[in-house]
Gaussian input, Z-matrix of N, CA and C with variables (Angstrom, degrees):
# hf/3-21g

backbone

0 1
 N
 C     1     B1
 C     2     B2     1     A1
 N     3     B3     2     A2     1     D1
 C     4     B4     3     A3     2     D2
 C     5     B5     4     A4     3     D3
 N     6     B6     5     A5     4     D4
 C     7     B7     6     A6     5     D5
 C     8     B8     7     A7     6     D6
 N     9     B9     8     A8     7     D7
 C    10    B10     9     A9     8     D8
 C    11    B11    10    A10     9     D9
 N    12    B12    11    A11    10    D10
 C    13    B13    12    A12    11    D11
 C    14    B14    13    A13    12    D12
 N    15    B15    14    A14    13    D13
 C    16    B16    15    A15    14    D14
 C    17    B17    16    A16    15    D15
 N    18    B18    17    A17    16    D16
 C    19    B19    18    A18    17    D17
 C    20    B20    19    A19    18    D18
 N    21    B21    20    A20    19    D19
 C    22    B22    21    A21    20    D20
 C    23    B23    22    A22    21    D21
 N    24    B24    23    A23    22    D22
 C    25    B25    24    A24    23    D23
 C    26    B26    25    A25    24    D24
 N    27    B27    26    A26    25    D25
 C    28    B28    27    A27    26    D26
 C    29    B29    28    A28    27    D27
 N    30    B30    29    A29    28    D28
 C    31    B31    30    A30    29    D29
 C    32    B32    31    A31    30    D30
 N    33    B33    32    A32    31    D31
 C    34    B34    33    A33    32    D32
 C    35    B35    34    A34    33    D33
 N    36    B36    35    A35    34    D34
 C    37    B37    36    A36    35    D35
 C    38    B38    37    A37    36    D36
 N    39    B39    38    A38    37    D37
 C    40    B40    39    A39    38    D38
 C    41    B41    40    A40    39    D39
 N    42    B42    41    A41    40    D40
 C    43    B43    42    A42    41    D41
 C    44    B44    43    A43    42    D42
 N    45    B45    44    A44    43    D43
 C    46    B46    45    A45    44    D44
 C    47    B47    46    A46    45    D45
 N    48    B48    47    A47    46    D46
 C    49    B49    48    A48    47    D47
 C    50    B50    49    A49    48    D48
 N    51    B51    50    A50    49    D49
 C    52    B52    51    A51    50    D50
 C    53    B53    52    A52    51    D51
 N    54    B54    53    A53    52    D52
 C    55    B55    54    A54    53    D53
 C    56    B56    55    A55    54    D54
 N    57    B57    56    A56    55    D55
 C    58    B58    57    A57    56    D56
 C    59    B59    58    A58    57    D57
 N    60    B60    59    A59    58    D58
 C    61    B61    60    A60    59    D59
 C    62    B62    61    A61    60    D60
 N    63    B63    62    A62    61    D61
 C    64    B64    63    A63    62    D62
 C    65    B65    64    A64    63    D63
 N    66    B66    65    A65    64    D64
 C    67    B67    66    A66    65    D65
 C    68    B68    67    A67    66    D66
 N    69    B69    68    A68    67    D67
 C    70    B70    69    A69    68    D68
 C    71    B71    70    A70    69    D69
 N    72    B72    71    A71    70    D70
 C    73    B73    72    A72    71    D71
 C    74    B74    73    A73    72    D72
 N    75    B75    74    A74    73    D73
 C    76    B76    75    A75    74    D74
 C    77    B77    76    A76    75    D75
 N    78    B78    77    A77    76    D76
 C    79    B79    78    A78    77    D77
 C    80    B80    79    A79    78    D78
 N    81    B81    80    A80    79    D79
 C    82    B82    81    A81    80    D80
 C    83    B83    82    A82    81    D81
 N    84    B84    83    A83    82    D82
 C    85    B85    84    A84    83    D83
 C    86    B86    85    A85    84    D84
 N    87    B87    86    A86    85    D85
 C    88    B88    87    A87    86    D86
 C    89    B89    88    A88    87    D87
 N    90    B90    89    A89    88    D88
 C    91    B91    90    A90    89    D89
 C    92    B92    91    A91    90    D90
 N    93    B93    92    A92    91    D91
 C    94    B94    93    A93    92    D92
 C    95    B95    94    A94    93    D93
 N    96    B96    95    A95    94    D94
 C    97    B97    96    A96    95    D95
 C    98    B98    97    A97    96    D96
 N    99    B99    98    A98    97    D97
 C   100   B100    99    A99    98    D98
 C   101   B101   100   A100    99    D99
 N   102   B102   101   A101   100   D100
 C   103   B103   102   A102   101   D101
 C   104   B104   103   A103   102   D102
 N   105   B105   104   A104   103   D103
 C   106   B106   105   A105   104   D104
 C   107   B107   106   A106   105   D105
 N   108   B108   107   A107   106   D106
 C   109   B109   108   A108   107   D107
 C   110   B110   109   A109   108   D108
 N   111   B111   110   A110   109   D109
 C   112   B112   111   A111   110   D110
 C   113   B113   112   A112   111   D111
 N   114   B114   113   A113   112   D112
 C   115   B115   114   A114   113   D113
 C   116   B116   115   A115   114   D114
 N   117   B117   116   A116   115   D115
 C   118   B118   117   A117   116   D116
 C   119   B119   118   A118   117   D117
 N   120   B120   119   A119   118   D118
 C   121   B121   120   A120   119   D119
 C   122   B122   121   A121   120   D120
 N   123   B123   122   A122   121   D121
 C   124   B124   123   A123   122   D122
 C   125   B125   124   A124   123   D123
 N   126   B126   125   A125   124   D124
 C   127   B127   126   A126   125   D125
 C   128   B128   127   A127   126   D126
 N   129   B129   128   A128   127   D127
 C   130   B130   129   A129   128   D128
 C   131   B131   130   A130   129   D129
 N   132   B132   131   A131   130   D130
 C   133   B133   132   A132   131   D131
 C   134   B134   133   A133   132   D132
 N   135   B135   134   A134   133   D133
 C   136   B136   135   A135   134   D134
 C   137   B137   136   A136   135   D135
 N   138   B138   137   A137   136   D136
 C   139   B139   138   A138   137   D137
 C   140   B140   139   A139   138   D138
 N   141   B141   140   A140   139   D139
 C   142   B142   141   A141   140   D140
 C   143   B143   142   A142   141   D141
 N   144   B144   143   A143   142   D142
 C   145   B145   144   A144   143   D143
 C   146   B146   145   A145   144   D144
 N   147   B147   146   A146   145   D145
 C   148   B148   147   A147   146   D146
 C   149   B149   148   A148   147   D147
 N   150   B150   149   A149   148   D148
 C   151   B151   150   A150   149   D149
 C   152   B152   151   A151   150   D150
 N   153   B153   152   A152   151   D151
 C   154   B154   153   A153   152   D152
 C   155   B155   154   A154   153   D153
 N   156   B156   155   A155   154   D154
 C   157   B157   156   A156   155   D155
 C   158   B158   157   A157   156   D156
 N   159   B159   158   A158   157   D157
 C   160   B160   159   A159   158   D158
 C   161   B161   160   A160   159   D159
 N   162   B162   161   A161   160   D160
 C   163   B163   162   A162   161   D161
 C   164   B164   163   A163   162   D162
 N   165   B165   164   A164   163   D163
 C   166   B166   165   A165   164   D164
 C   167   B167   166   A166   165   D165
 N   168   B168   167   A167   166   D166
 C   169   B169   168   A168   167   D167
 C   170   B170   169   A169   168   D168
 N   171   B171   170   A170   169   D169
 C   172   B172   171   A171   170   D170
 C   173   B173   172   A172   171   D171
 N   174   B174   173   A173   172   D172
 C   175   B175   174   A174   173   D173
 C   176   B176   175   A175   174   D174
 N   177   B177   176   A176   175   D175
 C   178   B178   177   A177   176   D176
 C   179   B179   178   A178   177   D177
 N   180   B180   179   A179   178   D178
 C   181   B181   180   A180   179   D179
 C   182   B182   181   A181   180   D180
 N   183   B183   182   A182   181   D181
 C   184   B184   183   A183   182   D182
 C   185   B185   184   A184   183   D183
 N   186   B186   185   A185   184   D184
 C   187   B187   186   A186   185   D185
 C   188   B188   187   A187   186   D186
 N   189   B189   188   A188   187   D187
 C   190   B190   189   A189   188   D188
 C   191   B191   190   A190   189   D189
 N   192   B192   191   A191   190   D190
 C   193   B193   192   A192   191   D191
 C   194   B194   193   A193   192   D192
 N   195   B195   194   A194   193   D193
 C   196   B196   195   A195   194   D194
 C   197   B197   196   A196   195   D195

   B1=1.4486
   B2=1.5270
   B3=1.6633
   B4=1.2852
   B5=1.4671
   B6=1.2559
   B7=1.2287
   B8=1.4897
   B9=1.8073
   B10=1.8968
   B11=1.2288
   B12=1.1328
   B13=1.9417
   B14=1.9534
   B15=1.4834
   B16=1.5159
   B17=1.2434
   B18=1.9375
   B19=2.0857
   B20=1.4949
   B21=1.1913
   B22=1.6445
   B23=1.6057
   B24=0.6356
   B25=1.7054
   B26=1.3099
   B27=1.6522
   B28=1.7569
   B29=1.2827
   B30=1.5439
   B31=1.0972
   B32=1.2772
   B33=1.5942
   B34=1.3634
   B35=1.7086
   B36=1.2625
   B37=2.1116
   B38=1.8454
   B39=1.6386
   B40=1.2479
   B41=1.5204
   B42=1.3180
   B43=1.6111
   B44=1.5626
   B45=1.2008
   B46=1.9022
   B47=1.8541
   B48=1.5953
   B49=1.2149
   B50=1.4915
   B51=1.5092
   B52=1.4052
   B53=1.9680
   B54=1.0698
   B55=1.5067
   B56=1.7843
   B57=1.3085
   B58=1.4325
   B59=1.4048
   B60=1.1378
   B61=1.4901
   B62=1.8301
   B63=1.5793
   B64=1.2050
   B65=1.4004
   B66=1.4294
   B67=1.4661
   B68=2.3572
   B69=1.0376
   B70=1.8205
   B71=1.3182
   B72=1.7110
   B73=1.6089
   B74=1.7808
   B75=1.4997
   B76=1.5688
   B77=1.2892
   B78=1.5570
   B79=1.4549
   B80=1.9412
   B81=1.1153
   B82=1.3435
   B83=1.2456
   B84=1.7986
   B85=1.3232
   B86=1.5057
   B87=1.5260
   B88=1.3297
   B89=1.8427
   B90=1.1137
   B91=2.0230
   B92=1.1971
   B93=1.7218
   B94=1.5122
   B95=1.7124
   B96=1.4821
   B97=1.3170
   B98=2.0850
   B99=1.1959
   B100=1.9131
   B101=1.2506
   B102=1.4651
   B103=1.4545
   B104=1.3854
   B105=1.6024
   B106=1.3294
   B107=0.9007
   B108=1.2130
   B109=1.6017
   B110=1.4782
   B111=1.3902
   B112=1.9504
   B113=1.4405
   B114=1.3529
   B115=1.4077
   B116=2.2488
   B117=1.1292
   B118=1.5132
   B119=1.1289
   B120=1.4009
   B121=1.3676
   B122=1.8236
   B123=1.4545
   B124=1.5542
   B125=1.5086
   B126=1.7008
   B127=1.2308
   B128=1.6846
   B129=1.2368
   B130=1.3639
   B131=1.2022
   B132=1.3808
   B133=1.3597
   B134=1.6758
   B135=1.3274
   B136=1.4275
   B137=1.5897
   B138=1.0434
   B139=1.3296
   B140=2.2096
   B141=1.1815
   B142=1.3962
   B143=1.7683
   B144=1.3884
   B145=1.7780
   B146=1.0956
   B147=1.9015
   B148=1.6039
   B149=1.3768
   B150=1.5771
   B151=1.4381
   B152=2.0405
   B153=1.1228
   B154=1.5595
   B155=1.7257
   B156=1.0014
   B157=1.8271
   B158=1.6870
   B159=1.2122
   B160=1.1138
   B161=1.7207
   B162=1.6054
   B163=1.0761
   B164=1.5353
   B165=1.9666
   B166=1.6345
   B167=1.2277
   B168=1.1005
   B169=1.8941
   B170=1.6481
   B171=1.2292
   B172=1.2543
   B173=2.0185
   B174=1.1704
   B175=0.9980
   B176=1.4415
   B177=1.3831
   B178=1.4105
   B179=1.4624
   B180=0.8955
   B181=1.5356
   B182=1.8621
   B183=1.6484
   B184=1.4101
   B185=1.5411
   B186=1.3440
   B187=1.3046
   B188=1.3633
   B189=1.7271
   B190=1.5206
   B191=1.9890
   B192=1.8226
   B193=1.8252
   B194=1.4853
   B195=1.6001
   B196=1.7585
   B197=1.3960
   A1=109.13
   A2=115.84
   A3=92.12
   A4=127.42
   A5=115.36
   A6=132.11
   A7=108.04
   A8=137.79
   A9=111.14
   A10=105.46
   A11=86.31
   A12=101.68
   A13=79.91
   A14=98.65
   A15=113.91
   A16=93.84
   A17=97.68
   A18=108.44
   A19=83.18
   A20=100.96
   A21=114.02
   A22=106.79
   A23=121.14
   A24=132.16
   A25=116.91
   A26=90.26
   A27=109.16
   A28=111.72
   A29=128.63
   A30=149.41
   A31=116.57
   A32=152.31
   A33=130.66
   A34=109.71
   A35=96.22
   A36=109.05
   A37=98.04
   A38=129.27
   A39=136.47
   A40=91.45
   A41=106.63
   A42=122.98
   A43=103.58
   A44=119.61
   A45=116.90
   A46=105.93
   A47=113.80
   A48=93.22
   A49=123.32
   A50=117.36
   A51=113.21
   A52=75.40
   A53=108.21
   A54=115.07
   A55=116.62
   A56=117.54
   A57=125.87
   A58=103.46
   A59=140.90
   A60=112.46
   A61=66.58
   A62=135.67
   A63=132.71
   A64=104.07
   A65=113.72
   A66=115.36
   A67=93.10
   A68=106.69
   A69=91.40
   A70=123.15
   A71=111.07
   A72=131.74
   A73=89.90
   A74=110.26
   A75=92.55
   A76=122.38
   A77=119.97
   A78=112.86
   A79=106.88
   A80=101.70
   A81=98.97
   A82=151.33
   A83=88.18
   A84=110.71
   A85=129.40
   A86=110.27
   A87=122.78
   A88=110.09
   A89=106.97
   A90=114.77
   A91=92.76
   A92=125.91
   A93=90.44
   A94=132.24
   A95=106.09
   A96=113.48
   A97=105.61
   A98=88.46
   A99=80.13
   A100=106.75
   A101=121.80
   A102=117.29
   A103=116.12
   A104=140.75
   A105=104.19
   A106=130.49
   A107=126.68
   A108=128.31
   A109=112.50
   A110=104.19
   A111=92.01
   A112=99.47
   A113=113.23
   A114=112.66
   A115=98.32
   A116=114.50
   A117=131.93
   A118=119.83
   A119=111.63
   A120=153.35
   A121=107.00
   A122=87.16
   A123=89.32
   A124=122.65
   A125=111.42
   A126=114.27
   A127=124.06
   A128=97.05
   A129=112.39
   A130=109.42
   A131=136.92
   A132=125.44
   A133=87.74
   A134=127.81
   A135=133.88
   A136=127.34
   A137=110.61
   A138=140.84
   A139=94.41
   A140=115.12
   A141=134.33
   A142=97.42
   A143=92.92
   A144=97.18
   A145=126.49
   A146=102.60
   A147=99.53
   A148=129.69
   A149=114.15
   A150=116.83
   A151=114.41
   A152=92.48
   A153=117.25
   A154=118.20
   A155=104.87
   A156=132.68
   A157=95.39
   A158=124.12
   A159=154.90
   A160=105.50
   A161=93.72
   A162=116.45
   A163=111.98
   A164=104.55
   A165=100.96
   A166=106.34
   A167=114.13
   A168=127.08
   A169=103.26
   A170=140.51
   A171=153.78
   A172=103.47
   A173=114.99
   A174=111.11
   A175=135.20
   A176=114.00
   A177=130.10
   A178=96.92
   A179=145.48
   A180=154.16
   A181=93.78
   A182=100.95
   A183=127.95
   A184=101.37
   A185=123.93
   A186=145.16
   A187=97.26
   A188=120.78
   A189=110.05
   A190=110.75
   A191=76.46
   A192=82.07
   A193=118.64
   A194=116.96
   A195=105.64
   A196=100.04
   D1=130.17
   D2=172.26
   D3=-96.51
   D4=-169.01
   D5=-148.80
   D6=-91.29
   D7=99.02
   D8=-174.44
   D9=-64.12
   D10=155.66
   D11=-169.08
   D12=-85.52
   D13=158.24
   D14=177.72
   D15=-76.56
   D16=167.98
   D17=177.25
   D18=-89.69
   D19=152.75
   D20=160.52
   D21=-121.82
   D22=107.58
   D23=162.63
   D24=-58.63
   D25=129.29
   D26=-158.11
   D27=-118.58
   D28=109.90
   D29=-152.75
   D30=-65.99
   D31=103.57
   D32=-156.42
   D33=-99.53
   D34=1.98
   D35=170.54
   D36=-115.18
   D37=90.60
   D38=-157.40
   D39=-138.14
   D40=158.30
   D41=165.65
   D42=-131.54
   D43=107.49
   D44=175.11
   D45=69.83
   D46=9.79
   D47=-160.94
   D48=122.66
   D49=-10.27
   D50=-132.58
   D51=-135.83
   D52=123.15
   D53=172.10
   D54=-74.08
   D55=138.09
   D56=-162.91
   D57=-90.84
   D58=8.87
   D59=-130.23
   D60=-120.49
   D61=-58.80
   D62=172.63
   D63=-28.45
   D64=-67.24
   D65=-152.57
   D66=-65.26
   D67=-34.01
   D68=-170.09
   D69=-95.06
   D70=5.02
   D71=-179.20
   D72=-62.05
   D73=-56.71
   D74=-161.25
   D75=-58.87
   D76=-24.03
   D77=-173.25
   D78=-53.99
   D79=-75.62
   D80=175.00
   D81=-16.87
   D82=-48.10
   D83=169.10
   D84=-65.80
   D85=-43.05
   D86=177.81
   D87=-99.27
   D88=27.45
   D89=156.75
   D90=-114.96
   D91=-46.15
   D92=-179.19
   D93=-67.17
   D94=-43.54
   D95=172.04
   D96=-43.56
   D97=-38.56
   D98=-168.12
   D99=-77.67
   D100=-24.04
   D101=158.80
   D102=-60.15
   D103=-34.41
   D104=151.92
   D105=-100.53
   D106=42.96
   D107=143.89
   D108=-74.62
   D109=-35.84
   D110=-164.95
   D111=-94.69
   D112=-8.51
   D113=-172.65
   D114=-80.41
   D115=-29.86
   D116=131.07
   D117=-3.77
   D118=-97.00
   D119=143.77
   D120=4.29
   D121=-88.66
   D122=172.40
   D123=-45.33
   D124=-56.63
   D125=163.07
   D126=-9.65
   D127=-85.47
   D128=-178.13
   D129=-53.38
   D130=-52.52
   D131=-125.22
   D132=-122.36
   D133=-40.48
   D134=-158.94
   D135=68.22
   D136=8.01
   D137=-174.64
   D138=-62.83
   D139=96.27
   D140=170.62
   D141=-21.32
   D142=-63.56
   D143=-178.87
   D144=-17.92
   D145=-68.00
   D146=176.92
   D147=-73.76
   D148=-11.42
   D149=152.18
   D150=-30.19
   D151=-76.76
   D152=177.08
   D153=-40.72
   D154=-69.10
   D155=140.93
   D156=-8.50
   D157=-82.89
   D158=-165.11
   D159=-38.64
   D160=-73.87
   D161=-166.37
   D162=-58.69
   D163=-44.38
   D164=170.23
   D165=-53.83
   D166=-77.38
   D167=-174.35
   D168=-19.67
   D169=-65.14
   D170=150.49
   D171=-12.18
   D172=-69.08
   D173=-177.80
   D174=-92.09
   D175=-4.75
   D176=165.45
   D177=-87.60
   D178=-5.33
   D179=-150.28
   D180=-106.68
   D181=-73.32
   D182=169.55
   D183=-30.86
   D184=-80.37
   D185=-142.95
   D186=-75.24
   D187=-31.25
   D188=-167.60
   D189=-89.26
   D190=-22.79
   D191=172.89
   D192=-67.56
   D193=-26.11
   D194=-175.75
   D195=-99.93

């Protein structure tokens, strides 16, 4: 008897084949984490910068998650 081949689930956001959702998880992930680092940052130091810092990180964070 043979063997059913498994379903493989087929990605409808792909490049060549190649599912996006791995490749665009990290952005998100690593603006938010770096947002609290500078949010940190500011903490400690008060330095305006990481205010600013902050605020991008915050919204590249936002924007890469939807």
């Amino acid at each position: 008897m043979a063997k059913p081949r498994p379903l493989s689930i087929i990605s409808r956001a792909s490049i060549a084949g190649h599912p996006l959702h791995p490749l665009m998880i990290h952005f998100p992930v690593a603006a938010l984490l770096a947002l609290v680092a500078s949010d940190i940052g500011f903490w400690l130091s008060g330095d305006p910068f990481w205010m600013r810092a902050s605020l991008w990180l915050a919204g590249v964070g936002a924007l890469a998650a939807g």
